[in-house]
ROFIDO-966488 format. One record per residue (C-alpha): residue in one letter; x negated, y, z. Coordinates in steps of 0.2 Angstrom, whole numbers, padded with zeros to 4 digits. Each point is the difference from the previous one (the first is absolute). Layout:
<recs>
REC   aa      c1      c2      c3
REC    a       X       Y       Z
...
</recs>
This chain:
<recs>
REC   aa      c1      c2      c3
REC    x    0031    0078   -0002
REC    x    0011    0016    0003
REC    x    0004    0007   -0018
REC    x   -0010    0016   -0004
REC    x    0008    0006   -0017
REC    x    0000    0016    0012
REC    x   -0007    0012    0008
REC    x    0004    0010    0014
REC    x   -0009    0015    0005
REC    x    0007    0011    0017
REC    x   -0010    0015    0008
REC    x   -0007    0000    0019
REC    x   -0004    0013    0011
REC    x   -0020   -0002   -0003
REC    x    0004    0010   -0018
REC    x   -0003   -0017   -0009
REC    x    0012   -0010   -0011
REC    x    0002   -0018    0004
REC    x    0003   -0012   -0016
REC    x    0006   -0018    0002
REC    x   -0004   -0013   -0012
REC    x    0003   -0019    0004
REC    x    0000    0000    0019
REC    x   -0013    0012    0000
REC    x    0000    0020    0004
REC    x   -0014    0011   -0003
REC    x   -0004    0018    0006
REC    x   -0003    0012   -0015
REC    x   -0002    0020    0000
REC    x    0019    0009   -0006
REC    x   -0011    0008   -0015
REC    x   -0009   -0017   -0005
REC    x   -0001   -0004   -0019
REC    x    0008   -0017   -0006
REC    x   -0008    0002   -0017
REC    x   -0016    0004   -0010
REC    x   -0004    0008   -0015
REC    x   -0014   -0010   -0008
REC    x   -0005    0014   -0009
REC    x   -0005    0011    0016
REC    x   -0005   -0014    0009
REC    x   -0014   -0001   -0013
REC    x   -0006    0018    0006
REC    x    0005   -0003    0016
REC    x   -0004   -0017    0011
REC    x    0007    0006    0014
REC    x    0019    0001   -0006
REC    x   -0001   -0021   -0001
REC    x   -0003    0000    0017
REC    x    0013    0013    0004
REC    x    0015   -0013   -0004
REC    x    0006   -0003    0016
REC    x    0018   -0012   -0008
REC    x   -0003   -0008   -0018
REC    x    0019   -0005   -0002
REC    x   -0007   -0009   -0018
REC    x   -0007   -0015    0008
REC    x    0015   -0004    0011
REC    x    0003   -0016   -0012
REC    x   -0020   -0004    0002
REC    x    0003    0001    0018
REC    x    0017   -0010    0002
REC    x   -0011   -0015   -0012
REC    x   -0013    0001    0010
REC    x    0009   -0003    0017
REC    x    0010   -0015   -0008
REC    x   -0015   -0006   -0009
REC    x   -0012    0000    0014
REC    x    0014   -0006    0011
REC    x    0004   -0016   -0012
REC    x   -0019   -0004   -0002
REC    x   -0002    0002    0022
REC    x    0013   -0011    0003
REC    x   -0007   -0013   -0011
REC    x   -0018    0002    0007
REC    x    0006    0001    0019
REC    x    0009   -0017   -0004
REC    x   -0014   -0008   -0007
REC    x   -0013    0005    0013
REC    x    0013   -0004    0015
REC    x    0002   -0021   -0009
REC    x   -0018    0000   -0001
REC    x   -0004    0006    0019
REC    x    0015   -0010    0007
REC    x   -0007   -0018   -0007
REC    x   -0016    0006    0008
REC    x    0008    0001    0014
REC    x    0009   -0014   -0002
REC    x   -0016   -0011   -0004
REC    x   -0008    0006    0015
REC    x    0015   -0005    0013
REC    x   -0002   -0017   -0008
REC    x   -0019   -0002    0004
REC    x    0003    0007    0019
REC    x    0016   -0013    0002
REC    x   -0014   -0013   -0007
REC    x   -0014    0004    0011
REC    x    0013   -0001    0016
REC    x    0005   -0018   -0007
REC    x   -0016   -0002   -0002
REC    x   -0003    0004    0018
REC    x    0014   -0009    0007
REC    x   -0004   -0017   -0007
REC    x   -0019    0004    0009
REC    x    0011    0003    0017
REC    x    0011   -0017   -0002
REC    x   -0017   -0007   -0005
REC    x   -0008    0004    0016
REC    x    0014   -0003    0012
REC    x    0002   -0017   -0007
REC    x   -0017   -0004    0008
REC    x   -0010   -0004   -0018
REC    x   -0017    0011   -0001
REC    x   -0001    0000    0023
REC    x   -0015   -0001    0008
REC    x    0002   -0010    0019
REC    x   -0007    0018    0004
REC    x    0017    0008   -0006
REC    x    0011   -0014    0003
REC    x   -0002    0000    0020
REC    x    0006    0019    0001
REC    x    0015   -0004   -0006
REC    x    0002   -0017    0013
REC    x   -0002    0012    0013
REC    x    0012    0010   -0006
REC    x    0012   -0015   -0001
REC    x    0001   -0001    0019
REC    x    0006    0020    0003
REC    x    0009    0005   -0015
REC    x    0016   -0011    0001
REC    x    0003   -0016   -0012
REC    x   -0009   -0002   -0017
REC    x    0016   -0001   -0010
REC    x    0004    0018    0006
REC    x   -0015    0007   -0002
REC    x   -0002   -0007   -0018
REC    x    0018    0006   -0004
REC    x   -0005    0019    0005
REC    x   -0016    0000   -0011
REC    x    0011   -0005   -0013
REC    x    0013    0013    0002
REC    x   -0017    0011    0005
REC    x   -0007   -0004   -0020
REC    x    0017    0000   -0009
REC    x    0003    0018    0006
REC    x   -0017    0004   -0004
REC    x    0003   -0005   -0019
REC    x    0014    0008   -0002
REC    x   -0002    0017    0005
REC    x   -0019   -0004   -0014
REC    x    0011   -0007   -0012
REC    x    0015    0013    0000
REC    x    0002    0008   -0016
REC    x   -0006    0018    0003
REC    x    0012    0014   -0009
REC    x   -0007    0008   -0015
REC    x    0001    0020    0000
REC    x   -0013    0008   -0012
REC    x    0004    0014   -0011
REC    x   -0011    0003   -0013
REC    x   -0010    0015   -0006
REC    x    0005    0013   -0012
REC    x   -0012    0013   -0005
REC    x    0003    0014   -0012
REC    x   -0012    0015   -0008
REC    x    0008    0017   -0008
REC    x   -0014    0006   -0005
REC    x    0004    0015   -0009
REC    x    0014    0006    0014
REC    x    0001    0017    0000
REC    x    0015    0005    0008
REC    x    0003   -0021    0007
REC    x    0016   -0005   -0005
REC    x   -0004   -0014   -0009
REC    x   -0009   -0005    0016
REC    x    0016    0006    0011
REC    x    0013   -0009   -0012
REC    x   -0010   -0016    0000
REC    x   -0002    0001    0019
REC    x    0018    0001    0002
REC    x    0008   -0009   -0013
REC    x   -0012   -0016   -0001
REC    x    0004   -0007    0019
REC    x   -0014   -0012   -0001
REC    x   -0015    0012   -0003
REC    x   -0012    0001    0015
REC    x   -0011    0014   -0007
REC    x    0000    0014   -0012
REC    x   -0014    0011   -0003
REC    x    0002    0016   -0009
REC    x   -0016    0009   -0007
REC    x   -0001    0015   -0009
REC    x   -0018    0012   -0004
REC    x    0008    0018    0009
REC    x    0002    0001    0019
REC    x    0015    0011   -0003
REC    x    0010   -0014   -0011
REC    x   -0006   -0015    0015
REC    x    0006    0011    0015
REC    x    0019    0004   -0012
REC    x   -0001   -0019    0002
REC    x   -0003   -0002    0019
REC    x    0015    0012    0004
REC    x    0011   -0010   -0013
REC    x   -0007   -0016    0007
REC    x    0007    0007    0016
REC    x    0014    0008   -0005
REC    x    0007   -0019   -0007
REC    x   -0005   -0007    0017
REC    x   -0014   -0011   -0011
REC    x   -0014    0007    0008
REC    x   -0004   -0018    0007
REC    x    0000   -0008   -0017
REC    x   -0009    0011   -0010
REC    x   -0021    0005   -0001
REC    x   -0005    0017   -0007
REC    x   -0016    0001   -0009
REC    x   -0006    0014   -0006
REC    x   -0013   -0002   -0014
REC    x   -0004   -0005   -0018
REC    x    0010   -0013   -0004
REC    x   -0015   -0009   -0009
REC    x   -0012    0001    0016
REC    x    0015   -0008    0010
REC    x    0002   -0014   -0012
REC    x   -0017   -0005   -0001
REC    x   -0004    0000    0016
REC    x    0009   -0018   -0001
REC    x   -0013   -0007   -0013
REC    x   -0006   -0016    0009
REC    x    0012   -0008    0011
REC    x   -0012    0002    0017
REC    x   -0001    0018   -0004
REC    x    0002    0012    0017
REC    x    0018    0008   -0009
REC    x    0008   -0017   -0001
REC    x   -0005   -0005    0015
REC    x    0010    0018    0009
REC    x    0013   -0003   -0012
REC    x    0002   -0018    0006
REC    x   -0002   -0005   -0019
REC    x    0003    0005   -0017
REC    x    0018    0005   -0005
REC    x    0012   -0010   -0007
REC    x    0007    0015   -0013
REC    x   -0011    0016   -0007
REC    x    0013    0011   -0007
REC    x   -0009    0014   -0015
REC    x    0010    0013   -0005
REC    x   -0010    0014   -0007
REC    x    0003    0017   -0011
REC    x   -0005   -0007   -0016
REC    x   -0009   -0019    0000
REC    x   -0006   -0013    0013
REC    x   -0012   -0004   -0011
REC    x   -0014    0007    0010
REC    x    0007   -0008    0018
REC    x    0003   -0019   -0005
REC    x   -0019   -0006    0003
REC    x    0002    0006    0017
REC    x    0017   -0005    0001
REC    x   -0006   -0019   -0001
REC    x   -0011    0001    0011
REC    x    0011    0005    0012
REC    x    0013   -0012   -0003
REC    x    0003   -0017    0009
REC    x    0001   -0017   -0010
REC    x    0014   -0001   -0011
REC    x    0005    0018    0007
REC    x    0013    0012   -0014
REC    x   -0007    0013   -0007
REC    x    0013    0015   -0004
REC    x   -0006    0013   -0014
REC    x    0005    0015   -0009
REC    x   -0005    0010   -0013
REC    x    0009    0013   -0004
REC    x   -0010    0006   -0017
REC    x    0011   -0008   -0012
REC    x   -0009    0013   -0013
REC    x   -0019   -0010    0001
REC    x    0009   -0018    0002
REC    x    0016    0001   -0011
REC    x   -0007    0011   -0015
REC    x   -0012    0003   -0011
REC    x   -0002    0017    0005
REC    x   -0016   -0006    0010
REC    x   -0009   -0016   -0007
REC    x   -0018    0004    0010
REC    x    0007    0003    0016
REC    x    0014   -0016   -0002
REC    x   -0018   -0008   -0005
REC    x   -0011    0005    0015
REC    x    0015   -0003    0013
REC    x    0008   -0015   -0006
REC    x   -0011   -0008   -0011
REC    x    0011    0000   -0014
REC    x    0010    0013   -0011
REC    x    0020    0000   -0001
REC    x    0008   -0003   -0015
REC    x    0014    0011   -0010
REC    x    0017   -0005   -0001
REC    x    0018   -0002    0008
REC    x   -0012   -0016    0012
REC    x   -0015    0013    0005
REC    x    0007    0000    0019
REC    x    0001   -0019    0000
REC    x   -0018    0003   -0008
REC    x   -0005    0009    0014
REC    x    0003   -0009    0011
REC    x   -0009   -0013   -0003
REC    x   -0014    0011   -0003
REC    x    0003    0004    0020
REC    x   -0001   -0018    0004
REC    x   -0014   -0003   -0010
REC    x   -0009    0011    0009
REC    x    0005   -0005    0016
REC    x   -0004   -0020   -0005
REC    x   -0018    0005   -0008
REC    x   -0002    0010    0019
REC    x    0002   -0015    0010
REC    x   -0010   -0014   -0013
REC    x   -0013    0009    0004
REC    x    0004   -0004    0020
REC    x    0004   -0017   -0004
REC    x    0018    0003    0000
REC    x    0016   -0006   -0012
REC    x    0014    0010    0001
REC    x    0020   -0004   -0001
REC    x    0011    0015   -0007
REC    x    0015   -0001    0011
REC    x    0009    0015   -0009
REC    x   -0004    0015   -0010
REC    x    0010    0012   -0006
REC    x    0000    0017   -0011
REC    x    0010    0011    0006
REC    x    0001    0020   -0005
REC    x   -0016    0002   -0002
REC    x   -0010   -0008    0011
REC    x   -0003   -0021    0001
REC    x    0005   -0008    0014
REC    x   -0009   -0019    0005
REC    x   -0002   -0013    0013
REC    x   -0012   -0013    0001
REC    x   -0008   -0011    0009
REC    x   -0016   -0005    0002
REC    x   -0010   -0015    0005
REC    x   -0019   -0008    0002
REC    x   -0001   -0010   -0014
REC    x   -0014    0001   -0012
REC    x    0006   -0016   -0009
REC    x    0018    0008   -0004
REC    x   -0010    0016   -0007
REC    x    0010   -0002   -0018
REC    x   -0003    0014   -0014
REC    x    0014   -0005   -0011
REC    x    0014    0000    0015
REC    x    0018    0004   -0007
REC    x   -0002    0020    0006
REC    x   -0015    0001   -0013
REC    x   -0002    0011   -0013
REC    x    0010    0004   -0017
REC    x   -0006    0002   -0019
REC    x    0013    0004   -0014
REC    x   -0006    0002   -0017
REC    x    0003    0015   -0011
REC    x    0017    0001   -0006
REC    x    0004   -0016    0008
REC    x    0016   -0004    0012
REC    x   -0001    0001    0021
REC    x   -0016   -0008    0006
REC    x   -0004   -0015    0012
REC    x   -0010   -0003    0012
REC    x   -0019   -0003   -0004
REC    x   -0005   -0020   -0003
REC    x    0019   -0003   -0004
REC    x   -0004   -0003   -0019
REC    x    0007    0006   -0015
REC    x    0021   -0001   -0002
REC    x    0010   -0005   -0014
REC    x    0000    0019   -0005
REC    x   -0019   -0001    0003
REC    x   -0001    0015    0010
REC    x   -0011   -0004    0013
REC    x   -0018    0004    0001
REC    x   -0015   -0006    0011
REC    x   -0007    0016    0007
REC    x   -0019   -0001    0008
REC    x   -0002    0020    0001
REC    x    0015    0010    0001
REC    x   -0002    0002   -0020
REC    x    0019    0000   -0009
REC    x   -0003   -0015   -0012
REC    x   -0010   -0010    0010
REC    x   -0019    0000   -0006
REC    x   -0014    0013    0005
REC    x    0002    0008   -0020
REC    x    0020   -0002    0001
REC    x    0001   -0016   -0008
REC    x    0014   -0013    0007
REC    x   -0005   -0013    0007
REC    x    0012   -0014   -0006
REC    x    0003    0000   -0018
REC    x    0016   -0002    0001
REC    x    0004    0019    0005
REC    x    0006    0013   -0012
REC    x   -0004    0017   -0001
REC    x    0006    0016   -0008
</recs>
């Protein structure tokens, strides 16, 4: 992958500025913002929309590329084994089935199964078609060939399918870097709610020469997702399938996309999320909404960001039980301040595991850095069991092992 660490910008003769990230370019107005003020943006929606560049979440962009690239390569090769022994074990039962029907032909022509009725054909023939030793000679040449060109090992040449969903797109070049910079991706497609955002992303689609690889959609990104529930449903069935990664990377959390997200996503597919309010999943700012979003609320400290990130896997893992699905954290990182995670997720009810290493944390009161939930208590006996998100483990505050000291 061509480094990106940065980023090139040149004016054309349209009046628009092109910026260059990765291999990528996109067209943005000269007077487009790169930034937003929270603060107005709470007054004003429409300035979120207005960031044409968000320079910020180059890193998250450069991961995701060499994430998603690692994890295709993986999968491609996986999928290319499997359909080539396929192939493989069929080209053996076709060679088997033309032995088979060779050792019939030897069979016949050595006379064992003839009636007189077929017998004095061949006789007659025996008088017009030149000696027997000949003739016998060219069948055999005739059958040989005939094996050979059934038994020849056919070449294999397959390329497997590599699907991926930006659902959240708005200007597209997360779509336009991975369909550049990931060489084995057949399809990208590139949804976003306002016509005006998915036509910016036609003409950067174009612009790239991508136009080939890459879908528009324009449409809520929840409506697009589910349409793949069921895997006979009418949208897999256009789409030739469900896709292989669903990327999410809202303004604020994912929370509300990850449902949708599964049902969109193929069998041991990669999930990508974001969530960049560190202030409801790193703090204690906002316990109810942590609550009601991630099923959990963060804890204080210097390991609140490692906290929260569990929190975000937690909900993703209690989102995809409920389909029947384990999940396999690949990598998550907190960075800034948003979190950052790749996982991957399966059909497999059995594997469904509540205390999985990414579950969540407990530290008593006073107490030194927490562990994970269901480790036990240390030798400092500092960890707690926590059921509900209460500091100090029980629903009144009392620890749960007796071994843990409070202040």
């Amino acid at each position: 992958m061509e480094s990106s660490n940065s980023v090139e910008s040149s004016a054309n003769s349209d009046g628009l500025t092109t910026v260059k990230e990765g291999l990528a370019h996109i067209l943005v107005p000269k007077n487009a913002t790169n930034q937003m003020d929270p603060k107005k943006a709470k007054d004003d929606p429409t300035q979120v929309q207005s960031v044409f560049y968000n320079p910020i979440q180059q890193f998250n962009r450069d991961l995701s590329v060499l994430a998603i690239k690692a994890f295709g390569e993986d999968l491609c090769a996986v999928r290319r084994k499997q359909a080539e022994d396929s192939f493989k074990r069929k080209g053996r039962g076709k060679a088997a089935k033309a032995r088979n029907k060779q050792r019939a032909n030897d069979h016949t022509s050595n006379g064992v199964g003839e009636t007189d009725a077929d017998k004095k054909p061949l006789e007659e023939a025996e008088h017009t078609d030149g000696p027997p030793a000949k003739r016998a000679k060219t069948e055999h040449s005739v059958n040989e060939a005939d094996t050979a060109s059934e038994q020849s090992p056919r070449k294999f040449n397959w390329t497997p399918k590599f699907t991926i969903l930006d659902a959240l797109s708005a200007t597209g070049l997360r779509a336009l870097r991975y369909a550049k910079e990931i060489p084995f991706t057949t399809s990208v497609t590139a949804n976003d709610l306002l016509p005006k955002a998915t036509e910016q992303i036609i003409a950067n689609a174009k612009y790239n020469d991508v136009s080939a690889k890459i879908r528009v959609v324009t449409g809520n990104a929840l409506s697009h997702m589910y349409s793949f529930a069921g895997d006979s449903s009418q949208a897999v069935a256009d789409n030739g399938g469900k896709y292989d990664v669903i990327d999410l990377d809202p303004y604020g959390t994912a929370a509300p996309f990850l449902d949708a997200a599964l049902h969109a996503l193929n069998d041991g597919g990669l999930l990508c999320v974001t969530c960049t309010d560190a202030g409801v999943w790193a703090s204690n700012g906002y316990p109810e909404k942590a609550f009601a979003l991630y099923g959990g609320t963060p804890l204080k400290g210097f390991h609140s960001h490692e906290a929260g990130l569990r929190l975000i896997l937690h909900s993703i893992a209690t989102a995809a039980a409920r389909q029947g699905m384990a999940i396999e954290p690949l990598l998550s990182l907190s960075i800034d301040y948003y979190a950052r995670t790749f996982v991957r997720v399966r059909r497999a009810p059995a594997e469904v595991n509540p205390r999985e290493n990414w579950g969540p944390m407990g530290r008593a009161r006073g107490a030194r850095p927490a562990r994970k939930e269901g480790q036990g208590a240390g030798e400092d006996g500092a960890v707690v069991e926590v059921k509900d998100g209460t500091e100090g483990g029980g629903a009144k505050g009392e620890p749960r092992d007796p071994q843990v000291r409070e202040t």
